[in-house]
C-alpha positions as CSV (number, residue, x, y, z in Angstrom):
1,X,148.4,68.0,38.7
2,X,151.8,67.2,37.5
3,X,152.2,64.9,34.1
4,X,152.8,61.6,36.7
5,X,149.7,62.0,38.1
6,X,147.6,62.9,34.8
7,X,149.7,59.5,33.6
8,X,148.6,57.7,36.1
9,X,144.6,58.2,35.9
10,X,145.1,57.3,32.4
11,X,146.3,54.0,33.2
12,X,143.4,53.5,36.0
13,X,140.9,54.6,33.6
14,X,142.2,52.0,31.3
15,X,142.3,49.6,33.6
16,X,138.8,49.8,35.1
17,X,137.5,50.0,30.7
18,X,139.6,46.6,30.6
19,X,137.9,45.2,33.6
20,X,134.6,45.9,32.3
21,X,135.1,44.5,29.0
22,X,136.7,41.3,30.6
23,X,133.8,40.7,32.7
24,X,131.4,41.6,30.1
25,X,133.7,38.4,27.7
26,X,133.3,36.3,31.3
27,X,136.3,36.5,32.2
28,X,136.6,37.2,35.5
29,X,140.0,36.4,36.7
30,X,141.5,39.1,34.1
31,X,138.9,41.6,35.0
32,X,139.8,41.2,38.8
33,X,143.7,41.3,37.8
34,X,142.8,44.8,35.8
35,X,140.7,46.0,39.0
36,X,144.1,44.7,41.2
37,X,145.9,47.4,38.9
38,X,143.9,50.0,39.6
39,X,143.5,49.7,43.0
40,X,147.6,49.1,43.3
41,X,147.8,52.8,41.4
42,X,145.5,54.4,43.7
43,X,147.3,53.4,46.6
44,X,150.8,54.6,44.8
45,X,152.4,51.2,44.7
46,X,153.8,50.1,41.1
47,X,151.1,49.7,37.9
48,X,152.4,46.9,35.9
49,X,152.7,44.3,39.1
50,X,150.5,45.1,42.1
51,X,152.5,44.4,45.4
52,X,150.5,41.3,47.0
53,X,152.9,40.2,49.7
54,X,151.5,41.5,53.1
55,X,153.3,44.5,54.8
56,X,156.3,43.6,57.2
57,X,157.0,44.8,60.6
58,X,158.0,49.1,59.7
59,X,161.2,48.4,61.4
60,X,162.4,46.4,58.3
61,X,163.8,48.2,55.7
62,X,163.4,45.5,53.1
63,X,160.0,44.3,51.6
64,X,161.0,40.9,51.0
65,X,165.0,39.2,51.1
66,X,167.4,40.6,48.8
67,X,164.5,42.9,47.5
68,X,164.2,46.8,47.6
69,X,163.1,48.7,50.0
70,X,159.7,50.8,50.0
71,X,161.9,54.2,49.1
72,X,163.9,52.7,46.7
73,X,160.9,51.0,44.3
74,X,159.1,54.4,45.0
75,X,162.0,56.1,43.7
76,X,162.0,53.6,40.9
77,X,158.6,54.1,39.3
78,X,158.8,57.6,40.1
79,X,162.1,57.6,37.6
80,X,160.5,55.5,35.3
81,X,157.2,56.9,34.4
82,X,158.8,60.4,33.9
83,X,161.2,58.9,31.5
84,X,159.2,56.4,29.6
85,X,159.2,58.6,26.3
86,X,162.9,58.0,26.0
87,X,165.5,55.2,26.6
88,X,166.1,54.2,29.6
89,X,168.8,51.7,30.3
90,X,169.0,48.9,33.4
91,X,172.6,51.1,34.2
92,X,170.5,54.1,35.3
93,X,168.4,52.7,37.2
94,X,171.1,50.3,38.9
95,X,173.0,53.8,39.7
96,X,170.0,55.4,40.8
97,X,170.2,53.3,43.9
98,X,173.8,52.9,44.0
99,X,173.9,49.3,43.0
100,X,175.5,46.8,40.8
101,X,173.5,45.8,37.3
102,X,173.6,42.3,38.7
103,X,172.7,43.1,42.1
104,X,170.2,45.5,40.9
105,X,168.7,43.3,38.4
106,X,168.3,40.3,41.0
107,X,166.7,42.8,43.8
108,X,164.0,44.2,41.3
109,X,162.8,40.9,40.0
110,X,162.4,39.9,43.5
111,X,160.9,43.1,44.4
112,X,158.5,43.3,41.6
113,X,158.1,39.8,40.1
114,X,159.5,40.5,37.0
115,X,162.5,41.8,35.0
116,X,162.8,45.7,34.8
117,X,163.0,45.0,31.1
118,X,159.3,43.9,31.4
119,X,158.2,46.0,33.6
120,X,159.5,48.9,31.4
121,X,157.4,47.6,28.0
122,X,154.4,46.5,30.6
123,X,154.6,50.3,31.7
124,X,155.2,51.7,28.4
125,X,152.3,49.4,26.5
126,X,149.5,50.6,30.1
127,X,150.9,54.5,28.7
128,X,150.1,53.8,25.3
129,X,146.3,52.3,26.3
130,X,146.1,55.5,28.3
131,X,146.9,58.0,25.4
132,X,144.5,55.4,23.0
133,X,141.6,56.1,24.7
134,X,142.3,59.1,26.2
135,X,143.4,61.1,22.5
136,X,143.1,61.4,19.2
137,X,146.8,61.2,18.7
138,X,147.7,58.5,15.7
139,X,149.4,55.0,17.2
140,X,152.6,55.7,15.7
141,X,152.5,59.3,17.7
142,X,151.6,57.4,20.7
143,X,154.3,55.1,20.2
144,X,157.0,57.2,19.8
145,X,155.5,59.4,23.2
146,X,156.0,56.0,25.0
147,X,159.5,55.6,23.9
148,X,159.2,52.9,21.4
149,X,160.9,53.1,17.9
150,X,158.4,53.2,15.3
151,X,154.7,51.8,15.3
152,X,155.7,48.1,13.9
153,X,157.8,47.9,17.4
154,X,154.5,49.6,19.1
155,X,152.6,47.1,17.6
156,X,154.4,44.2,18.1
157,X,155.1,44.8,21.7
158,X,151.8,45.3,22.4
159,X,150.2,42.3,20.7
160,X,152.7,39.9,22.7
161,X,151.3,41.5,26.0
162,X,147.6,42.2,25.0
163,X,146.7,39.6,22.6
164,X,145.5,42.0,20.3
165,X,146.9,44.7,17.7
166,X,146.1,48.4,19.1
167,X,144.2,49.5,16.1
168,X,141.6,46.3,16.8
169,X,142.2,46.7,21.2
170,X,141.6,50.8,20.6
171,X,138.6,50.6,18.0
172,X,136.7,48.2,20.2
173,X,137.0,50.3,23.2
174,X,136.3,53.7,21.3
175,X,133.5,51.8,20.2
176,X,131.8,50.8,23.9
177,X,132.5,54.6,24.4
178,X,130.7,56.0,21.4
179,X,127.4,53.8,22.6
180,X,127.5,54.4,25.7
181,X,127.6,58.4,25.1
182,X,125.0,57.9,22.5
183,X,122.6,55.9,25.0
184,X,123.5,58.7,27.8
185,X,122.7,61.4,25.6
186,X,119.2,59.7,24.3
187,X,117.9,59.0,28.2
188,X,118.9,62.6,29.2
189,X,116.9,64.0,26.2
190,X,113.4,62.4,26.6
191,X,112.8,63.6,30.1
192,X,110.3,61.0,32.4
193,X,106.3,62.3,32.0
194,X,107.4,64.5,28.9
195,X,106.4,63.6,25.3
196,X,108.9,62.9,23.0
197,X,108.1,66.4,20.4
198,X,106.5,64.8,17.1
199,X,108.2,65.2,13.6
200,X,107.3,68.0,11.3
201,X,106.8,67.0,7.4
């Protein structure tokens, strides 16, 4: 399994932890939007903004007007997930596909619903949830891995697209782990018909 992939069910895992907790909180249009993710990363189409427009005709290159073609946004998150733990500037990727900034710039919003500087921090802040939950790395390791300056950046970043800081967004869901490890681990050891063994003084 190459790093992509590992990266990648990271971000699912986090994903689906998300969902639960959402639902769990009632919220149930944010826990189907975190399940959407998931499901978008399974089937290898982009993290941050699941593709939702139905599939044209296969003998059009384009996915919608003006937009990118399937190769080309492949090629894109491809680029972009193996470069995320350094700078990566909107030239690059404009000459990775031969194109313009501005040209470039207008086909990936239409492509992907969003600016390519906001997909980069979306994609950089679902890497960082991945390496919080899935490490024991300290946030301003993890922010730095993701690309990102120093943990005040990390932490600003990520509050604007959370809602919360990563120390409170990473204890909580360390938390549901903990317990739900602690109540796996106490069903497995009393075993159905057997007594629990008594207490010596």
């Amino acid at each position: 399994m190459d790093n992509h992939d590992s990266g990648n069910f990271s971000v699912i895992a986090t994903q689906l932890v998300e969902a639960a907790c959402r639902a769990r909180d009632g919220d149930c249009e944010a826990a189907k939007a975190c399940i959407a993710r998931a499901i978008a990363l399974l089937r290898g189409e982009p993290s941050a903004i699941p593709a939702t427009a139905p599939p044209l005709d296969s003998s059009k290159r384009l996915i919608t007007r003006g937009g990118l073609a399937a190769w080309q946004k492949r090629r894109l998150t491809v680029y972009i997930d193996a470069h995320l733990a350094g700078r990566i500037r909107i030239e690059e990727l404009a000459q990775l596909l031969n194109l313009s900034e501005s040209h470039f710039s207008r086909a990936f919003r239409c492509a992907f619903g969003t600016s390519a500087h906001d997909y980069l921090t979306r994609r950089r802040i679902e890497m960082a949830q991945g390496l919080m939950l899935t490490t024991a790395e300290t946030l301003c390791a993890i922010a730095l891995r993701c690309g990102l300056s120093d943990q005040s950046h990390f932490t600003r970043l990520f509050r604007r697209v959370v809602g919360e800081t990563p120390y409170a967004w990473r204890r909580a869901r360390r938390g549901e782990f903990e317990e739900r490890a602690t109540e796996r681990s106490t069903d497995s050891a009393a075993l159905p018909g057997e007594p629990e063994p008594r207490m010596r003084n």
